[in-house]
C-alpha positions in Angstrom: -16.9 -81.5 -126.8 -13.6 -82.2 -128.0 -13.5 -85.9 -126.4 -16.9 -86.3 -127.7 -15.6 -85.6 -131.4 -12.7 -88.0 -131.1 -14.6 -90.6 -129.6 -17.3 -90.7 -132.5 -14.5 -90.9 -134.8 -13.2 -93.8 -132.7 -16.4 -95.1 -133.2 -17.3 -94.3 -136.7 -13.7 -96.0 -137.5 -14.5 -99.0 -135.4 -17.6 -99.3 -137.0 -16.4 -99.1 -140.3 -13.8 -101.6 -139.6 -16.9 -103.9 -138.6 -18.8 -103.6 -141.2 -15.6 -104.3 -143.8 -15.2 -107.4 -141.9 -18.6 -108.4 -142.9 -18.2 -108.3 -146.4 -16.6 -110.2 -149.5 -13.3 -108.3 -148.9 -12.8 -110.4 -146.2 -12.5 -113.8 -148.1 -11.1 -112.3 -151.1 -8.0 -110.7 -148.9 -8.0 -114.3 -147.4 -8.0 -115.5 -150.9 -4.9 -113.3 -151.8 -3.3 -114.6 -149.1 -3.2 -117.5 -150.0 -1.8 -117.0 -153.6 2.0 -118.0 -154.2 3.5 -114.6 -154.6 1.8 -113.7 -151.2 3.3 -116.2 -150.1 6.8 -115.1 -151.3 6.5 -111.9 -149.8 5.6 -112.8 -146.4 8.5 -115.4 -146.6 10.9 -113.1 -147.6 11.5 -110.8 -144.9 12.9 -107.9 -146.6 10.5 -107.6 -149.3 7.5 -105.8 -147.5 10.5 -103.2 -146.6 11.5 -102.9 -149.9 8.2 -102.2 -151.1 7.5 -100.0 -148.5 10.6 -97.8 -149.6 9.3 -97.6 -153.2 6.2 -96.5 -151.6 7.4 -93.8 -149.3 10.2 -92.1 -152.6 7.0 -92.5 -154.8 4.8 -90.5 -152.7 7.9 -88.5 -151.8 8.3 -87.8 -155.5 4.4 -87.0 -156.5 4.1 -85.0 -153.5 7.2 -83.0 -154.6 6.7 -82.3 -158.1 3.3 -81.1 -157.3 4.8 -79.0 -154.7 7.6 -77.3 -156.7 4.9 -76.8 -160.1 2.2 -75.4 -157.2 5.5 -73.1 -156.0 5.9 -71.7 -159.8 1.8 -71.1 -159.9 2.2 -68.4 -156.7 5.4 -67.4 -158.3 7.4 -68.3 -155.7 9.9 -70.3 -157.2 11.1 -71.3 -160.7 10.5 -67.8 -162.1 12.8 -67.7 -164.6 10.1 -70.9 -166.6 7.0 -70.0 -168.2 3.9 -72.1 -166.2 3.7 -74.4 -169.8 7.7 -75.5 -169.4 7.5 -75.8 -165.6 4.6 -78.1 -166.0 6.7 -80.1 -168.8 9.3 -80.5 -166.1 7.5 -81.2 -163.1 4.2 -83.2 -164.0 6.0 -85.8 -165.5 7.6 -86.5 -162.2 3.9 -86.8 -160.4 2.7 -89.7 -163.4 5.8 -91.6 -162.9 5.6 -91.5 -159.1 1.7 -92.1 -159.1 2.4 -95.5 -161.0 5.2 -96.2 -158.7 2.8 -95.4 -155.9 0.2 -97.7 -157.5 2.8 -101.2 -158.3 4.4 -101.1 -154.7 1.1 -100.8 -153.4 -0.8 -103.3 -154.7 2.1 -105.6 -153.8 2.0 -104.4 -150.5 -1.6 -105.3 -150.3 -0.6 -108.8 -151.7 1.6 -109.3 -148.6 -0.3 -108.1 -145.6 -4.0 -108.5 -147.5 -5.8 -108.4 -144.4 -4.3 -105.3 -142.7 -5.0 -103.7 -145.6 -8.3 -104.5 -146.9 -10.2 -104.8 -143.3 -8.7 -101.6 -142.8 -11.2 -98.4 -142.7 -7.6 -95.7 -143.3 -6.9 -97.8 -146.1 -10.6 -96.9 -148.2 -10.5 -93.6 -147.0 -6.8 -93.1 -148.8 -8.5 -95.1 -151.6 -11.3 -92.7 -152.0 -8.3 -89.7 -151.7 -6.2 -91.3 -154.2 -9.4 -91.5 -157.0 -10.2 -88.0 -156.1 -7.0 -87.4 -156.3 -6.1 -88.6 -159.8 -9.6 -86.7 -161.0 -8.4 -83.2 -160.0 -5.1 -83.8 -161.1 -6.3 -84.9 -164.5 -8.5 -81.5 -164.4 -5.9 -79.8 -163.0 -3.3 -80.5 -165.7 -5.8 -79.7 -168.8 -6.6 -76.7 -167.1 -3.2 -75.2 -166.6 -2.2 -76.3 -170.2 -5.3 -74.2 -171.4 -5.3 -71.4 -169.5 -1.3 -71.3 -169.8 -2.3 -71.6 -173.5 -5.1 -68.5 -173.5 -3.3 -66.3 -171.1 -2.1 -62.8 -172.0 1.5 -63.9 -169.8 2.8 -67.5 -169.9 4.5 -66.1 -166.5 0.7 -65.8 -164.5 -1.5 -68.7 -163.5 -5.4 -68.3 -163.0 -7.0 -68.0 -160.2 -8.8 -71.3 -160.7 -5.1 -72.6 -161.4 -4.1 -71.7 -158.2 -6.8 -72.5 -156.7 -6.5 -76.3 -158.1 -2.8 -76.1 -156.8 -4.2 -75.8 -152.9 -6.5 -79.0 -153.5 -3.9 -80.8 -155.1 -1.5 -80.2 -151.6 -4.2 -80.5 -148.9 -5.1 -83.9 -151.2 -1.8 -84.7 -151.3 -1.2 -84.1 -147.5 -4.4 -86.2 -146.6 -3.0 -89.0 -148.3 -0.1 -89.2 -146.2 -1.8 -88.6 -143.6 -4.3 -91.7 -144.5 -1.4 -94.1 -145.2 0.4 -93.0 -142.3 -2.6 -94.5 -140.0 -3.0 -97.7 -142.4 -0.6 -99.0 -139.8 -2.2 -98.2 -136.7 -5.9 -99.1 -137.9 -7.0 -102.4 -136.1 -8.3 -105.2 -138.1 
């Protein structure tokens, strides 16, 4: 059973690395790479490493700022801060390193189109990232409000916290996603 289950997700990988190679995304990463600031990466060795370190302290960041304000919603840490100041502190933090996450990216893609847009790890994380971004987006208007409308600034609903677990296993999956981009194929 268990061989069986990775080998259809072999398969439903391979398949969905076929069927991205039959579409537009194929010329269009072709096109990119033929651009002159793709160019400029690839010819600059150090570049795609630089990017790539950008990449990893942005994620790094977003992933920890989440962490610590999810840490303050189960009360675990940063007690002595109302929810409504931890999440002044912290979400800020998880903004900034999702538009970090988003420039170094994209000029990652720009330097190694192909790998990543004939690469089935790559939409998947794509699809995380927008689903991402929603419940953070929810998440963050619904712990202002219910921060605003509790009895205690100090407690966090239960849909708060329950928002908090999606936003790590999200987070998590991610990394997990971008992590493969490498091994993926094309």
């Amino acid at each position: 059973m268990k061989g069986s289950l990775a080998m259809s997700l072999s398969d439903l990988l391979y398949n969905f690395t076929e069927w991205l190679r039959g579409t537009w995304l194929t010329e269009f990463a072709l096109s990119i790479s033929d651009t002159s600031l793709s160019f400029w990466i690839v010819t600059n060795f150090w570049s795609i490493p630089i990017f790539q370190t950008i990449h990893i302290l942005s994620i790094a960041a977003a992933f920890s700022a989440t962490f610590m304000f999810s840490l303050r919603i189960f009360g675990i840490a940063g007690g002595s801060r109302t929810i409504a100041q931890n999440s002044r502190r912290y979400l800020p933090w998880a903004w900034w390193g999702l538009l970090f996450l988003a420039i170094s990216g994209i000029l990652m893609i720009i330097g190694e189109p192909v790998r990543e847009l004939i690469n089935p790890w790559f939409w998947i994380k794509m699809v995380a990232i927008v689903v991402l971004i929603v419940l953070s987006i929810w998440f963050q208007t619904r712990t202002i409000r219910s921060a605003a409308a509790a009895p205690s600034p100090w407690v966090a609903s239960s849909a708060v916290k329950g928002g908090a677990i999606a936003l790590l296993i999200l987070w998590c999956f991610v990394i997990y996603c971008g992590r493969f981009i490498a091994y993926a194929p094309v």
